[in-house]
C-alpha positions as CSV (number, residue, x, y, z in Angstrom):
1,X,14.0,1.3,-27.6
2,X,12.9,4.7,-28.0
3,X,8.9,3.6,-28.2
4,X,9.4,1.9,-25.8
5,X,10.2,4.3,-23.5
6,X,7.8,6.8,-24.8
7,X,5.4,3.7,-23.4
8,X,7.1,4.0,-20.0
9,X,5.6,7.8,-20.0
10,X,2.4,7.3,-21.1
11,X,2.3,4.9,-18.2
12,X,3.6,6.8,-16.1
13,X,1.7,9.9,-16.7
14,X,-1.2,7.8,-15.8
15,X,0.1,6.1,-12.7
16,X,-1.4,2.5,-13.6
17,X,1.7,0.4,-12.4
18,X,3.3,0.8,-9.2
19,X,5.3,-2.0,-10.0
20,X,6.8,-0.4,-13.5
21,X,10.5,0.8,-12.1
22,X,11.1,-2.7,-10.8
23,X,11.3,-4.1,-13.9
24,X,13.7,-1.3,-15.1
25,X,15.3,0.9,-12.4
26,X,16.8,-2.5,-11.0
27,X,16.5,-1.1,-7.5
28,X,14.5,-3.9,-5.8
29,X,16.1,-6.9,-8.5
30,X,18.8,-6.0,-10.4
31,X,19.5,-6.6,-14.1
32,X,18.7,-10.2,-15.8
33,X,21.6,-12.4,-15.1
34,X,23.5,-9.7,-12.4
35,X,23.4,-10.7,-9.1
36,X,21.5,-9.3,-5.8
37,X,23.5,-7.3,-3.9
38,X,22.6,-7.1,-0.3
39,X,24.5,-4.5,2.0
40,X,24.9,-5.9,5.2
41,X,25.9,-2.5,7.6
42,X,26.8,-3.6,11.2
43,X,26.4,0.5,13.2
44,X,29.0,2.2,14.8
45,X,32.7,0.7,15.3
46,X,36.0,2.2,16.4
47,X,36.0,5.0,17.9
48,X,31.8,4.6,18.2
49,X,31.3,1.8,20.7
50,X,27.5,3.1,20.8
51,X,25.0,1.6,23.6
52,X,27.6,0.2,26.2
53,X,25.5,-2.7,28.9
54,X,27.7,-3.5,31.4
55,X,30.4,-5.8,29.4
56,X,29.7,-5.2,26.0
57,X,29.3,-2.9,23.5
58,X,26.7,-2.0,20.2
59,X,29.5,-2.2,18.1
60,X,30.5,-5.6,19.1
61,X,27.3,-6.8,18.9
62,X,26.3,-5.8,15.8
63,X,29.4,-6.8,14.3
64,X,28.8,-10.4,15.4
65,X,25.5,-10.3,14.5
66,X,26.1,-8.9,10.8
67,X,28.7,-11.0,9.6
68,X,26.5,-13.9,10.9
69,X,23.9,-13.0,8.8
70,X,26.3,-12.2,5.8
71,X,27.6,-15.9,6.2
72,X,24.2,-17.2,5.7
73,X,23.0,-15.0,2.9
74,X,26.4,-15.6,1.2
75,X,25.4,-19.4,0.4
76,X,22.1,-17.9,-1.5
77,X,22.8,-18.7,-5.3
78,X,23.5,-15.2,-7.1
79,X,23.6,-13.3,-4.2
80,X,26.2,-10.7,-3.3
81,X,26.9,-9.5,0.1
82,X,28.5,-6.4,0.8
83,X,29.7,-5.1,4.2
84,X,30.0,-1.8,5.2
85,X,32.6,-3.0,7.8
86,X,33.9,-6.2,8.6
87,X,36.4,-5.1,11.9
88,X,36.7,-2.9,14.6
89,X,36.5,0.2,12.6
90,X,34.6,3.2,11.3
91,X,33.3,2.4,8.0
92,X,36.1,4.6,5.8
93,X,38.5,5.0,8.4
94,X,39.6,7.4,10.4
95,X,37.7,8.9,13.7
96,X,34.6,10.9,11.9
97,X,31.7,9.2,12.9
98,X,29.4,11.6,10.7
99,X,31.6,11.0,7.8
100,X,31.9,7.6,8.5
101,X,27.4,7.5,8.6
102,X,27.9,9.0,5.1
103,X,30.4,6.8,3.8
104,X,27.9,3.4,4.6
105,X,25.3,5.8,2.2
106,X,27.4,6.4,-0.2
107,X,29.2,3.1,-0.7
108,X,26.0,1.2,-0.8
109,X,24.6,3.3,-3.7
110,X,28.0,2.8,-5.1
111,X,27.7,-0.7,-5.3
112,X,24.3,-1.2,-6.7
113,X,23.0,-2.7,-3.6
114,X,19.5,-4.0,-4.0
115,X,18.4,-4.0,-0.1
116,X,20.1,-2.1,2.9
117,X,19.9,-3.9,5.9
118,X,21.7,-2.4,9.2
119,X,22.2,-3.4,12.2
120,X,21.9,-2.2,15.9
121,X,21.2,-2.6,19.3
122,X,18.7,-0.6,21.8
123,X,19.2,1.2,25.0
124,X,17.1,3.1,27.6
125,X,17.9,5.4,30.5
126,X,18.7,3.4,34.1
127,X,15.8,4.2,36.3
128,X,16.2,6.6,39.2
129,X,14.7,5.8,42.6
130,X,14.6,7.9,45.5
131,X,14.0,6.7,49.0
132,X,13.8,8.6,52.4
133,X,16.8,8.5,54.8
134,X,15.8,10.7,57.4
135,X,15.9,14.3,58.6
136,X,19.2,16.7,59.0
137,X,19.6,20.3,60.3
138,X,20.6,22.8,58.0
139,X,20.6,26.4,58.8
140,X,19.7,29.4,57.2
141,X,19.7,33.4,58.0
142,X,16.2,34.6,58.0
143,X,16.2,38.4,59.4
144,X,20.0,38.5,59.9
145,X,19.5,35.1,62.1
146,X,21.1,32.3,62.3
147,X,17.8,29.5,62.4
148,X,18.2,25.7,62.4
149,X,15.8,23.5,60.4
150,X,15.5,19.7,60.0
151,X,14.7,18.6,56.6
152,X,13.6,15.8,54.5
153,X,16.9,13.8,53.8
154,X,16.6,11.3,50.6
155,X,19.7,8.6,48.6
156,X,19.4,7.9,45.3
157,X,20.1,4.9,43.3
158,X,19.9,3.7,40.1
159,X,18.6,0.1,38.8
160,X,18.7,-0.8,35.0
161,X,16.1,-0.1,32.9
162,X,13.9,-3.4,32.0
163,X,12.9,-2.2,28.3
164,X,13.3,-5.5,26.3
165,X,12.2,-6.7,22.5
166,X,13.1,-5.9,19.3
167,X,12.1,-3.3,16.6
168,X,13.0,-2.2,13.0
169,X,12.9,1.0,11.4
170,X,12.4,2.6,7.8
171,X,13.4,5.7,7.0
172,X,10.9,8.6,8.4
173,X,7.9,10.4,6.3
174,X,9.7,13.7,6.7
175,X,12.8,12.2,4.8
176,X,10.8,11.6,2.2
177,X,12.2,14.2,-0.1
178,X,16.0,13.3,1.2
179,X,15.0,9.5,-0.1
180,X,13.7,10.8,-3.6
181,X,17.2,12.9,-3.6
182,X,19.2,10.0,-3.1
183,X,17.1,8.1,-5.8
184,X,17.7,10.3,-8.5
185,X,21.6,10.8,-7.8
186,X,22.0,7.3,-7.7
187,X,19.7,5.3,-9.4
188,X,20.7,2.6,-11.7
189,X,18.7,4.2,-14.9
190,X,21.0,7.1,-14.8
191,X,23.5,5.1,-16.3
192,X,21.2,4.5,-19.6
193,X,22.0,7.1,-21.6
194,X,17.9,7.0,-23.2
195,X,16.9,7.5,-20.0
196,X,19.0,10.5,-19.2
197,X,17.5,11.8,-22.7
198,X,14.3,11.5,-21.7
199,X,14.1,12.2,-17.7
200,X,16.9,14.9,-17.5
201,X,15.1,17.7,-16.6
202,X,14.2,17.6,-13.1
203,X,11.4,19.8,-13.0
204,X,9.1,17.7,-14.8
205,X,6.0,16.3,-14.1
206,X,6.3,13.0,-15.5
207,X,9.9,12.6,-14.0
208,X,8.4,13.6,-10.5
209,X,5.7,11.3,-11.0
210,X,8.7,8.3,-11.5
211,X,10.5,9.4,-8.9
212,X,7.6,9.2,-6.4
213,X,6.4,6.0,-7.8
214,X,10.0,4.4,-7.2
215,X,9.9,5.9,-3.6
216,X,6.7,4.9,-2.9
217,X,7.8,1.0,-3.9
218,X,10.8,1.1,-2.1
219,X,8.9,2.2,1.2
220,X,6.5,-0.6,0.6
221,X,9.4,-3.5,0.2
222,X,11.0,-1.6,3.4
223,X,7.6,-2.2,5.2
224,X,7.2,-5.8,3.9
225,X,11.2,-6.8,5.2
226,X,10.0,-4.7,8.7
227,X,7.3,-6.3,9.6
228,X,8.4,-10.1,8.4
229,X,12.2,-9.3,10.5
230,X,9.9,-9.1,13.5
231,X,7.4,-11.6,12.8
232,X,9.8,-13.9,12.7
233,X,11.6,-12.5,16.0
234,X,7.7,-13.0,17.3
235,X,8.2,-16.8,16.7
236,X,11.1,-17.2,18.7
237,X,8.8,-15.3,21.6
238,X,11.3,-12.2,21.5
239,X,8.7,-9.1,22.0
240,X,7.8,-7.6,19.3
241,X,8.1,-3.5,19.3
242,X,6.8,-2.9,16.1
243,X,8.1,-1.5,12.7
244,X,8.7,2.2,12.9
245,X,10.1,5.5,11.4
246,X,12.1,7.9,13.4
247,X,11.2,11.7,13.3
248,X,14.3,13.0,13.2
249,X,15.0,10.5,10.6
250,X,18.2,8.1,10.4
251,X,20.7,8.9,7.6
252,X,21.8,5.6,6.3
253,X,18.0,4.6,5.6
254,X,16.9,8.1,3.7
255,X,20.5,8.3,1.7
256,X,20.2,5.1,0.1
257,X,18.8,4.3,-3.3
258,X,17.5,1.4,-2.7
259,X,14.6,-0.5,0.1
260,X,16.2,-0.3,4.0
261,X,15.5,-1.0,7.3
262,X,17.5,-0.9,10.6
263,X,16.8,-3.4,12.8
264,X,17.5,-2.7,16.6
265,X,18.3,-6.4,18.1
266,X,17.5,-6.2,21.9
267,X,18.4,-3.6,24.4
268,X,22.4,-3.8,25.9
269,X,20.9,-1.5,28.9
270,X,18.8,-4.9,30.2
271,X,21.3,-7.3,31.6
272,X,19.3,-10.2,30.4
273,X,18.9,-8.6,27.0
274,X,22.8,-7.9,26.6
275,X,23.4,-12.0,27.7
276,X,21.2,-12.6,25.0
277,X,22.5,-10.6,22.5
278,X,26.3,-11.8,23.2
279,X,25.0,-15.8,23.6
280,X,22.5,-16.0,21.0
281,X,23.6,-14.2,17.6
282,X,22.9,-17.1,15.7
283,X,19.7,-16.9,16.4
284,X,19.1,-13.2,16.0
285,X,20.7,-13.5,12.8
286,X,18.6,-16.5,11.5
287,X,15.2,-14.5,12.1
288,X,16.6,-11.7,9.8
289,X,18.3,-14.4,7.3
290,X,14.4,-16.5,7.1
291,X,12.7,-12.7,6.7
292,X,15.3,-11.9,3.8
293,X,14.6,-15.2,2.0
294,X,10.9,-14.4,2.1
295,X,11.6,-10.9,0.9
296,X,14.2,-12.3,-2.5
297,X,11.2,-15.2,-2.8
298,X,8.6,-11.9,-3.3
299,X,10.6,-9.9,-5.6
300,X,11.6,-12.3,-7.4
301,X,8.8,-13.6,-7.8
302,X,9.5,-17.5,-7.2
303,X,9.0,-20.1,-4.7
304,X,10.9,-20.0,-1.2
305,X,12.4,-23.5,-2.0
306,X,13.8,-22.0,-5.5
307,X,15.4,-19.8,-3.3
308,X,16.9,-22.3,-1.5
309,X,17.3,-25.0,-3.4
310,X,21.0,-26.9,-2.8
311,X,21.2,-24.3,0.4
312,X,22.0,-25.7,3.7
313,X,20.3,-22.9,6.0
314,X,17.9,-22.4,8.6
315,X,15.0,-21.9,6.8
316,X,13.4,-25.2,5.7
317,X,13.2,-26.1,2.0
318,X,9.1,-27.1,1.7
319,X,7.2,-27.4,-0.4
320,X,2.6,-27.2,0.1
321,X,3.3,-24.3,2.1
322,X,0.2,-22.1,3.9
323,X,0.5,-19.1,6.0
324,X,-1.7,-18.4,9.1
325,X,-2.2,-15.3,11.4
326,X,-2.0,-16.2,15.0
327,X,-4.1,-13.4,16.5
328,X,-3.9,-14.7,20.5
329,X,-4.0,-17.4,22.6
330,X,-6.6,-18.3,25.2
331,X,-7.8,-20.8,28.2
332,X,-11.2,-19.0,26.7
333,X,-13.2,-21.1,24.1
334,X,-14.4,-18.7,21.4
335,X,-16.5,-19.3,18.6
336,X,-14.1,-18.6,15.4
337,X,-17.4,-16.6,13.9
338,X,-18.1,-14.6,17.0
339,X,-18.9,-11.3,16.0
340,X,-18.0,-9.4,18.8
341,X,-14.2,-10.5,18.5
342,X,-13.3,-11.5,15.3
343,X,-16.6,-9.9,13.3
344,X,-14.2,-7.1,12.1
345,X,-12.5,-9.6,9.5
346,X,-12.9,-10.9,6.1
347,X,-10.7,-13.5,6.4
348,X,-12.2,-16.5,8.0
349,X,-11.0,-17.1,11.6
350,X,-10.2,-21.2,12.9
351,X,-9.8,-22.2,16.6
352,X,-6.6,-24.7,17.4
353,X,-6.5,-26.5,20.5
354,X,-3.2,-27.2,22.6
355,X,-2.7,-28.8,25.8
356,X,-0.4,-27.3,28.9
357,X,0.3,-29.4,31.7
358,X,-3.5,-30.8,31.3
359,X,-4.8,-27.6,30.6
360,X,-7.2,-27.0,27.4
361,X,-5.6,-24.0,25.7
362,X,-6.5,-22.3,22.4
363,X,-4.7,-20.1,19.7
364,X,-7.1,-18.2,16.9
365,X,-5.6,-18.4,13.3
366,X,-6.8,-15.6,10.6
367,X,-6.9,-17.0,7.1
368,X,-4.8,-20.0,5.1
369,X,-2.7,-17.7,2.9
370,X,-0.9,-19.1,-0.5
371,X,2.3,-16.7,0.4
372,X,3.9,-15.6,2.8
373,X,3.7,-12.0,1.2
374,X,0.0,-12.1,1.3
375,X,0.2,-12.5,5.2
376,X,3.0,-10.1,6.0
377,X,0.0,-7.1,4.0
378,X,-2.7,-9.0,6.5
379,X,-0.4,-8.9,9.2
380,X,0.0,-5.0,9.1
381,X,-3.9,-4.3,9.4
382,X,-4.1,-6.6,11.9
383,X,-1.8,-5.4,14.0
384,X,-3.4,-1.5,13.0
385,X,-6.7,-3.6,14.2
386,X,-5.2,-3.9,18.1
387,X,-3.9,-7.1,17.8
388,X,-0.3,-6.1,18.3
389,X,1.2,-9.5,19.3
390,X,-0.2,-11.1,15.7
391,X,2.4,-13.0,13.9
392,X,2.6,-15.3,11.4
393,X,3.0,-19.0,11.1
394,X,4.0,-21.4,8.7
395,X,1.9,-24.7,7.3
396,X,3.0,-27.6,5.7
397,X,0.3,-30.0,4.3
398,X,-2.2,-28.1,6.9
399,X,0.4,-29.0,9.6
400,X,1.7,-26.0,11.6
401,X,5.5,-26.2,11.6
402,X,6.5,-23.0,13.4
């Protein structure tokens, strides 16, 4: 045991696999035989409604929407699912909401979980008009005098704001050292008394060099659940808002040992956005549920349908499965090798042709990729390329069937 983790330095030292902690620190697949624990965290609660729209609340919402996606990840063969709430309350109890934000932290380290996923809704500020109502006389002293003046007279109203789609966070570059904090305090190798022999002084370079490596990895699975959580919200044509990372940062994604991502559903402040979010939870919750299976399939390292198999769930068991990049859909007729539009690839680029009430209409695939994690690493240059609506698709036997 010893050489081999005298190995696991040399390794290190020379930072030739990325992938090295994932077979050991059991932070993105845990131990041989011990199941995957996913932490399911719907936001606020209690005394923290959140977002209010105009008849329901974020905490409501993502309530519904998180124990919907813990039912479905629960029938996943060794797979755990851990809430951070499960009722109207503050995580922990009480009325403390930043004690409460680090409780959700703190009990998903404790647990061991293998993926944090939380989940919220959006809002944005009601939009203020103003419109002219006429003159009125004011009057105002000017040399000791009593003067009259007529002046512009305006109301005020308010309309909601129209902000709609979806988008999902990871925790923010400047949070970087918080993350590598919460790593070393809680990661699963400090429980191997070897390891603590050999990486128990913090100031060295080798240790540093694991740390970063881990935390570097863990960003990179956040990324890859990100940007698959909205592709597949792409597919059900919700508008896609893009992965991002918050400045100030967001405590429950840098405080936890493990991969995370926040996923913001819809915006309550829309009206049609809040009906949505009330009527259709199933569905929101199926998009995250079909990105999560992809993301188990990938660090596992097995096949979606071993995933699945004996699952009854949303995501089709199939087998002969490609993965295509839609990047847009035109009345135009483009040549796939066209240099001045698709010339900036090296994947190859095929035309499809649909018809709309008689109407010729054409959608532009990039590449016929094996796995679905080869297209979600396509999909993020791609959309860095200025194809922001990209998503991908799903073949079976060269037939699209998504």
């Amino acid at each position: 045991m010893k050489t081999y983790y005298a190995c696991m330095l040399i390794m290190l030292a020379s930072c030739s696999n990325s992938f090295l902690y994932a077979q050991n620190a059991g932070g993105v697949t845990p131990p041989q035989g011990k199941p995957f624990i996913v932490v399911i965290d719907p936001g606020h609660g209690g005394v923290d409604p959140g977002a209010r729209g105009s008849y329901s609340t974020e905490k409501q919402i993502a309530l519904g929407v998180g124990l919907k996606l813990g039912k479905l990840i629960e029938q996943l063969p060794n797979v755990n699912v851990v809430y951070t709430r499960t009722t109207d309350m503050l995580p922990g109890g009480g009325s403390d909401v930043k004690a409460a934000l680090r409780y959700r932290a703190s009990m998903a380290n404790k647990v061991g979980g293998n993926v944090f996923i939380s989940i919220h809704c959006n809002s944005a500020p009601a939009i203020r008009h103003r419109q002219f109502a006429g003159y009125r006389t004011v009057y105002r002293r000017v040399h000791g005098k009593r003067v009259k003046h007529r002046v512009r007279h305006y109301t005020y109203t308010r309309t909601p704001n129209p902000a709609k789609g979806t988008e999902v966070y990871v925790w923010g570059v400047n949070k970087n050292d918080d993350k590598g904090v919460a790593l070393r305090e809680n990661a699963p190798l400090l429980n191997d008394p070897e390891y603590r022999s050999l990486f128990d002084s913090s100031g060295s370079a080798v240790n540093e060099i694991f740390w970063n490596t881990v935390r570097h990895e863990y960003m990179r699975q956040s990324l890859a659940l990100a940007a698959d959580v909205e592709s597949q919200f792409a597919k059900i044509n919700r508008i896609d808002r893009e992965v991002k990372q918050r400045q100030v940062g967001i405590w429950v994604l840098h405080a936890t040992a493990m991969p995370s991502i926040l996923v913001e559903t819809g915006f309550i402040s829309n009206p049609e956005e809040e009906r949505y979010l009330n009527d259709h939870q199933d569905e929101i919750a199926s998009c995250i549920y079909k990105a999560f299976v992809n993301y188990l399939a990938s660090v596992r390292g097995e096949s979606q349908s071993t995933i699945l198999a004996g699952v009854e769930s949303p995501a089709p068991v199939t087998d002969n499965l490609t993965y295509k990049i839609q990047l847009l859909v035109s009345e135009h007729k483009y040549e796939p090798d066209d240099n001045r539009l698709f010339g900036k690839f090296d994947d190859p680029v095929s035309r499809e042709i649909i018809r709309e009430n008689g109407a010729a209409v054409y959608r532009y695939m990039l590449g016929n990729y094996k796995t679905n994690q080869e297209a979600l690493q396509r999909l993020g240059r791609v959309k860095l390329m200025g194809y922001k609506d990209a998503f991908i698709v799903t073949y079976q036997d060269n037939k699209r069937i998504d």
